[in-house]
C-alpha positions in Angstrom: -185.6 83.1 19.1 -187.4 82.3 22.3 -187.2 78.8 24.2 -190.7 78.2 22.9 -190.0 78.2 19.4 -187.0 76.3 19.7 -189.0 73.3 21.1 -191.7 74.0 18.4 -189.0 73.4 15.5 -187.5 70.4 17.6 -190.7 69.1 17.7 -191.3 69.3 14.2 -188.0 68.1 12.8 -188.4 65.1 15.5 -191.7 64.1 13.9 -191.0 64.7 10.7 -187.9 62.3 10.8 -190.1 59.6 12.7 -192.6 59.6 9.9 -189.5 59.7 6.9 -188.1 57.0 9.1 -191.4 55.0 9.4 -191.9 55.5 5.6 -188.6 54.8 5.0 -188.9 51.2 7.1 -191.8 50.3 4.9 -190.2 51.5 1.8 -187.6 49.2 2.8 -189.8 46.4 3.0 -191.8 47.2 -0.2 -188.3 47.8 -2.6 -187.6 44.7 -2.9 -190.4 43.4 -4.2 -191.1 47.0 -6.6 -187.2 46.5 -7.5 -187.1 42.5 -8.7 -190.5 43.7 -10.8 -188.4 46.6 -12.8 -185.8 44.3 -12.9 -188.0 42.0 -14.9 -189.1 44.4 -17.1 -187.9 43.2 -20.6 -188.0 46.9 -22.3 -185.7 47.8 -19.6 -181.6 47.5 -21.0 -179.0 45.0 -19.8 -177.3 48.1 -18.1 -180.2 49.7 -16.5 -180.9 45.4 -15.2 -177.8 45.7 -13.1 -178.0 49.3 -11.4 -180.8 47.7 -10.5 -179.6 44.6 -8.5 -176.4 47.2 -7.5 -179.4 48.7 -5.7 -181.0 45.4 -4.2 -177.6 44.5 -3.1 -177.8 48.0 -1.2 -180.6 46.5 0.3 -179.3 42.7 1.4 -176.8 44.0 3.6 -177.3 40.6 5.6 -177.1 38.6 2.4 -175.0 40.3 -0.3 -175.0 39.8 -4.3 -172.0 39.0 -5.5 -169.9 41.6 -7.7 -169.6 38.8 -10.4 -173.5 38.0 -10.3 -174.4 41.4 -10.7 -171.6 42.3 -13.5 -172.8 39.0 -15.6 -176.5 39.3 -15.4 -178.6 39.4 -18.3 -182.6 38.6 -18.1 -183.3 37.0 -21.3 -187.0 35.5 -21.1 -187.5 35.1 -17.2 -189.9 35.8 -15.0 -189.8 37.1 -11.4 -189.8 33.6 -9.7 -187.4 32.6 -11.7 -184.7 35.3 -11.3 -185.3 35.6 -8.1 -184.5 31.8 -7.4 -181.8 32.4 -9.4 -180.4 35.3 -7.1 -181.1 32.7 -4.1 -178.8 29.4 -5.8 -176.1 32.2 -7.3 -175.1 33.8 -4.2 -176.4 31.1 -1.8 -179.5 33.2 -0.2 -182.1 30.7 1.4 -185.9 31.6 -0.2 -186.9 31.8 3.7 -190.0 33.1 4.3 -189.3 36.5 4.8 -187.1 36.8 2.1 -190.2 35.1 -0.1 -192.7 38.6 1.3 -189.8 40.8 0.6 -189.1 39.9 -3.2 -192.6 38.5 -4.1 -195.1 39.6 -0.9 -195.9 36.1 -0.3 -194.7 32.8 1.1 -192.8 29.9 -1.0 -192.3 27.1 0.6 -192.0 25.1 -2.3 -188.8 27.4 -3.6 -187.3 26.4 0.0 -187.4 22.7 -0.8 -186.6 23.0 -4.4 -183.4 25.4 -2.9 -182.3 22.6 -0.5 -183.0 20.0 -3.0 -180.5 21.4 -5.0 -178.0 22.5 -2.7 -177.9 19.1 -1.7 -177.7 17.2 -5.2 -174.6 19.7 -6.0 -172.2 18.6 -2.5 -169.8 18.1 -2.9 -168.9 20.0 -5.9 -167.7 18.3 -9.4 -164.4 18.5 -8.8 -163.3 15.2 -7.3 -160.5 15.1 -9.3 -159.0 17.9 -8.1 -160.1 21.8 -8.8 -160.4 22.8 -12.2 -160.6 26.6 -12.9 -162.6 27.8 -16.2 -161.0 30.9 -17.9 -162.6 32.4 -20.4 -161.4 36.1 -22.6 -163.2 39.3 -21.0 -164.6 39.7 -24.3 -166.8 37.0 -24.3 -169.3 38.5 -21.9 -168.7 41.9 -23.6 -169.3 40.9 -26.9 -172.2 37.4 -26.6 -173.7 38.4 -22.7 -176.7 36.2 -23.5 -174.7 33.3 -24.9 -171.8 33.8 -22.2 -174.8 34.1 -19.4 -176.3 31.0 -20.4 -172.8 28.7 -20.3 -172.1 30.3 -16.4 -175.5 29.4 -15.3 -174.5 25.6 -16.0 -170.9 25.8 -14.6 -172.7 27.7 -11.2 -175.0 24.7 -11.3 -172.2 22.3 -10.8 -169.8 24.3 -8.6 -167.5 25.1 -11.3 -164.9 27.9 -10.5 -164.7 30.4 -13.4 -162.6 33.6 -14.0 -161.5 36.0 -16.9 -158.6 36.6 -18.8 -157.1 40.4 -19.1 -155.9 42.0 -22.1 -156.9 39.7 -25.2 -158.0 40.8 -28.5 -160.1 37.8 -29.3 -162.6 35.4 -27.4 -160.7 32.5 -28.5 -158.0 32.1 -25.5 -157.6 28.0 -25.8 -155.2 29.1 -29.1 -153.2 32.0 -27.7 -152.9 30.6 -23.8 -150.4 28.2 -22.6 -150.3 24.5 -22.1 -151.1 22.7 -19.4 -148.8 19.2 -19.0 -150.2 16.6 -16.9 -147.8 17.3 -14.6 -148.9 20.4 -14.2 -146.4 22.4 -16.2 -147.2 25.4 -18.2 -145.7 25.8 -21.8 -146.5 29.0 -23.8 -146.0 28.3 -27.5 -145.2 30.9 -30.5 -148.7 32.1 -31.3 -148.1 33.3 -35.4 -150.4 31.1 -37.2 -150.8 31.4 -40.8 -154.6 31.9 -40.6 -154.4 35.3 -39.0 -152.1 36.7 -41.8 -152.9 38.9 -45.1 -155.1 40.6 -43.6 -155.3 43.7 -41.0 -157.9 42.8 -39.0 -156.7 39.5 -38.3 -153.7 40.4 -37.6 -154.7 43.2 -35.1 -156.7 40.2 -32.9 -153.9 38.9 -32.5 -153.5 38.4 -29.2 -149.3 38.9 -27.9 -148.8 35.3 -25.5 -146.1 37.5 -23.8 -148.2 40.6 -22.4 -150.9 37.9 -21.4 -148.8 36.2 -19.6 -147.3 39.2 -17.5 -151.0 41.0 -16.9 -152.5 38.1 -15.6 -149.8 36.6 -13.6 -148.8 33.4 -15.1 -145.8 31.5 -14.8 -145.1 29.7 -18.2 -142.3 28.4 -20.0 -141.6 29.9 -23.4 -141.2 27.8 -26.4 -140.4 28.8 -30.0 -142.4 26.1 -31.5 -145.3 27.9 -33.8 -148.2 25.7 -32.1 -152.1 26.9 -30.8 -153.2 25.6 -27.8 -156.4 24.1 -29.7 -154.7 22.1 -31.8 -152.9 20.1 -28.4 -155.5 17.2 -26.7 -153.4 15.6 -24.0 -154.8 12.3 -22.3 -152.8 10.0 -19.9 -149.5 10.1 -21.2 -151.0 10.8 -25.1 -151.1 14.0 -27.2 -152.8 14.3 -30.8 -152.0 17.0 -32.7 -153.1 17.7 -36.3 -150.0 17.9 -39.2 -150.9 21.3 -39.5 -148.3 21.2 -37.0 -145.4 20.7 -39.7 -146.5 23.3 -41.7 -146.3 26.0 -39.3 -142.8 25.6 -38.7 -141.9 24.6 -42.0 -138.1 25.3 -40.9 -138.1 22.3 -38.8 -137.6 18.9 -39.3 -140.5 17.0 -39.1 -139.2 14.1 -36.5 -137.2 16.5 -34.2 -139.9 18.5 -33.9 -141.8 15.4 -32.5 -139.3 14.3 -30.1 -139.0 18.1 -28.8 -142.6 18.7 -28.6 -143.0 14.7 -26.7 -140.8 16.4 -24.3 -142.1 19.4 -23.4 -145.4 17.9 -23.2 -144.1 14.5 -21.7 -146.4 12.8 -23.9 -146.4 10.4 -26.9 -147.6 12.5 -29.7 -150.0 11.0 -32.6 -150.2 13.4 -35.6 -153.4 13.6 -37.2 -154.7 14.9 -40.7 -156.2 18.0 -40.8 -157.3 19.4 -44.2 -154.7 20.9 -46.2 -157.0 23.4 -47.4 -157.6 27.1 -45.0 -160.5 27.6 -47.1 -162.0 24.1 -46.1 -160.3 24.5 -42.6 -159.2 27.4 -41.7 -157.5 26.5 -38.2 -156.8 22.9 -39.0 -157.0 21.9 -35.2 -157.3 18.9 -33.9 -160.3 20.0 -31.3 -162.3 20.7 -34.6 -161.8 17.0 -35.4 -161.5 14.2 -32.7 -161.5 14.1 -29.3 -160.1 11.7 -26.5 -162.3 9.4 -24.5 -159.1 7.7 -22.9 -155.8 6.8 -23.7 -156.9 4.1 -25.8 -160.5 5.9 -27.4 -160.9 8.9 -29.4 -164.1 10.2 -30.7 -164.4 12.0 -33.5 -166.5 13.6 -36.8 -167.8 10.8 -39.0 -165.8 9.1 -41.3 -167.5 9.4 -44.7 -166.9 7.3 -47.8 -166.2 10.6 -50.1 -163.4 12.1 -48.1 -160.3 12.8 -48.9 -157.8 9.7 -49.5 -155.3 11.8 -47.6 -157.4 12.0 -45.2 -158.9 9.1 -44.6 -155.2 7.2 -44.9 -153.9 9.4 -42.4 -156.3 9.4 -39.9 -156.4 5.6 -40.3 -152.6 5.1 -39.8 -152.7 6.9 -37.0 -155.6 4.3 -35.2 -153.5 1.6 -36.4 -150.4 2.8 -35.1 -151.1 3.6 -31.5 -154.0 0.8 -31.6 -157.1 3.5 -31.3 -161.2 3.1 -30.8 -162.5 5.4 -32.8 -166.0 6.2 -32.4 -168.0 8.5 -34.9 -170.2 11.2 -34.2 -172.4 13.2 -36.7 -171.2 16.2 -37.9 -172.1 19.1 -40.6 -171.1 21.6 -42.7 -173.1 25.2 -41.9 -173.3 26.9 -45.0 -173.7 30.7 -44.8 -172.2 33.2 -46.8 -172.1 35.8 -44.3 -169.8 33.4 -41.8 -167.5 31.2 -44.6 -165.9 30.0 -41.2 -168.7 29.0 -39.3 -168.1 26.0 -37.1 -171.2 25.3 -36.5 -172.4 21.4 -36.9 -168.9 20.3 -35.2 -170.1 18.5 -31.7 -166.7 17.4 -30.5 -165.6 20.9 -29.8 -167.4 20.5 -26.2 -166.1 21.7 -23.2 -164.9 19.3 -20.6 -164.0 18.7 -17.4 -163.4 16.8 -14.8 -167.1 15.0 -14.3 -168.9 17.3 -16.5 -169.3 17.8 -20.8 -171.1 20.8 -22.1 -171.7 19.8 -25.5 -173.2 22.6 -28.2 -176.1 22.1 -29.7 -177.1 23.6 -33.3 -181.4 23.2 -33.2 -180.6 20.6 -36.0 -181.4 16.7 -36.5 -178.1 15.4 -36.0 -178.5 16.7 -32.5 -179.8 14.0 -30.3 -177.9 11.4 -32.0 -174.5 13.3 -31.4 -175.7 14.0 -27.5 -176.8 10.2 -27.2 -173.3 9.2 -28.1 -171.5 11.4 -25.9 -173.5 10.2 -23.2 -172.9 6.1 -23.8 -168.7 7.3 -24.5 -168.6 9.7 -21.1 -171.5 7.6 -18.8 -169.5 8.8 -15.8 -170.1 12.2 -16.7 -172.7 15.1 -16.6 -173.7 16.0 -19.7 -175.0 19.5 -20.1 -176.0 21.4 -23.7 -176.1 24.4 -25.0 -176.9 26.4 -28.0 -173.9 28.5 -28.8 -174.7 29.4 -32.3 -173.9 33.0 -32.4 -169.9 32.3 -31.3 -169.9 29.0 -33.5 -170.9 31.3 -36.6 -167.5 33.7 -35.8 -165.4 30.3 -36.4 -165.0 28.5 -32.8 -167.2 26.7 -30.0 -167.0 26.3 -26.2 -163.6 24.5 -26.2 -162.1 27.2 -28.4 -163.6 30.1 -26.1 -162.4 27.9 -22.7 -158.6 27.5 -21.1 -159.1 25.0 -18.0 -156.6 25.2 -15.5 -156.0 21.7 -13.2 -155.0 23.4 -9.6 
């Protein structure tokens, strides 16, 4: 090959590579914007959504997409401008204005100033009472992504810290994970409830307390009390718990159980009714039923005239006993033959924290009444809500499908 040619074929590779390169650069510039329209494109699948911002992240080198943003993203009915403010709040991108051309090929100043407006509003974050973490099961994303996409968009509006739970078998963790005391103790109690026997399947979804414990790295203290997590509500000193209690360790006596449980818990326990009935309540927890406000205030599902004597003497003991508020919120009874255990119409299974309440909503009547109340009993609080319909159908709502952690 002769000196010439060489330099020919140099030549040629040299300016074939500055033209790839100078297509390339304004292929670069264009992606984004051709990318965050296919990523908009509702016929396109959850999956094929993400391998799409996998690929934008590619692209941000100087302003990454988070792992967990990316793994949790699901459109729903959204439009370009508003996932792609979405991207900018989640992972803390500015709208500037050349990240405005990129995505959308034209200016928005008025996304800058909504951006800071916001960022402002939400510093410091929620958490002046010291950090809270939300846990929720892996399965909840797996098996309701809309519905689970919709409940971290609020907790990423107020700062929240959120995580996921390894090696469950069903969404609802408050039940099978330990307690927290106010101290800041950890108890992990028997989890064999009566509910999830006679039959196969809900026996297999049960999840073992022991195995969670070791694969997610938590330090508890093992109790042989048969007890779920959902039927414990601890406030200042106070724990209710629903008699359900005594029948799941029927081998116990009924006061010694008390005093051991007001030990491990360091709390004053108030035993509530809960329907004697699985087939009226399958659970009988007490997060199905009442709520506190404070020590002094619980709120709970109506009181109604027809129910039953047991229950209405028991619950009423109880107020009288340890001098209670009790203040009534609507409630209703779904009924659907595919779901017998739907918990749908219960509004005091809400998730809460530290200056924050996301309450479910059911698109019914009772709703704004129920949210109205919540509000004048929490004023101090955020109140968010949420339609959560699809889980509440399976038997449980967002304080069932929650375990907060005070740090």
């Amino acid at each position: 090959m002769t000196i010439e040619s060489i330099i020919g074929i140099t030549s040629g590779i040299i300016g074939i590579g500055g033209f790839l390169f100078a297509v390339g650069q304004t292929y670069k510039e264009l992606s984004l914007a051709k990318s965050l329209e296919r990523l908009t494109n509702k016929n396109f699948s959850t999956k094929r959504h993400r391998r799409i911002l996998k690929w934008m992240n590619f692209r941000l080198l100087g302003h990454p997409i988070s792992q967990k943003y990316i793994q949790d993203f699901v459109l729903s009915d959204r439009g370009k401008e508003a996932v792609f403010m979405d991207i900018c709040e989640k992972n803390n991108i500015e709208p500037t204005k050349e990240m405005c051309v990129k995505f959308l090929k034209a200016d928005m100043p008025k996304f800058r100033k909504e951006y800071q407006s916001k960022k402002k509003m939400l510093t410091p974050s929620l958490n002046t009472k010291g950090e809270q973490i939300v846990y929720m099961s892996e399965l909840l994303k797996e098996r309701y992504p809309e519905t689970c996409t919709r409940l971290l968009q609020i907790l990423d509006k107020y700062h929240v810290q959120y995580d996921w739970i390894k090696g469950t078998k069903d969404i609802w963790c408050r039940d099978y994970m330990p307690v927290q005391t106010e101290s800041g103790k950890f108890f992990q109690f028997r989890y064999e409830p009566s509910y999830l026997k006679g039959k196969k399947e809900w026996e297999d979804s049960r999840s073992d307390v022991k195995d969670i414990c070791q694969i997610n790295k938590i330090d508890a203290i093992f109790s042989d009390i048969n007890l779920d997590g959902g039927n414990v509500l601890i406030c200042d000193g106070r724990a209710i718990i629903s008699d359900r209690l005594f029948s799941e360790n029927s081998e116990r006596d009924k006061d010694s159980l008390i005093k051991e449980l007001a030990k491990l818990l360091e709390c004053e326990i108030i035993i509530i009714p809960a329907l004697k009935s699985q087939e009226e309540d399958m659970t009988g927890h007490a997060d199905g039923m009442v709520r506190f406000v404070d020590r002094n205030t619980i709120i709970g599902n109506e009181r109604r005239p027809n129910e039953y004597k047991y229950m209405k003497d028991g619950l009423q003991a109880a107020i009288d006993k340890f001098n209670l508020t009790y203040i009534d919120i609507p409630y209703f009874e779904d009924k659907d033959a595919k779901h017998p255990y739907s918990a749908i119409g219960i509004y005091v299974n809400y998730l809460e924290l530290n200056d924050l309440i996301i309450v479910p909503i059911f698109n019914s009547k009772e709703d704004n009444a129920a949210v109205e109340i919540i509000k004048k009993a929490f004023p101090n609080k955020h109140i968010e809500t949420i339609n959560y319909n699809d889980v509440a159908k399976e038997g449980g709502l967002l304080n069932c499908t929650t375990w907060v952690v005070n740090k």
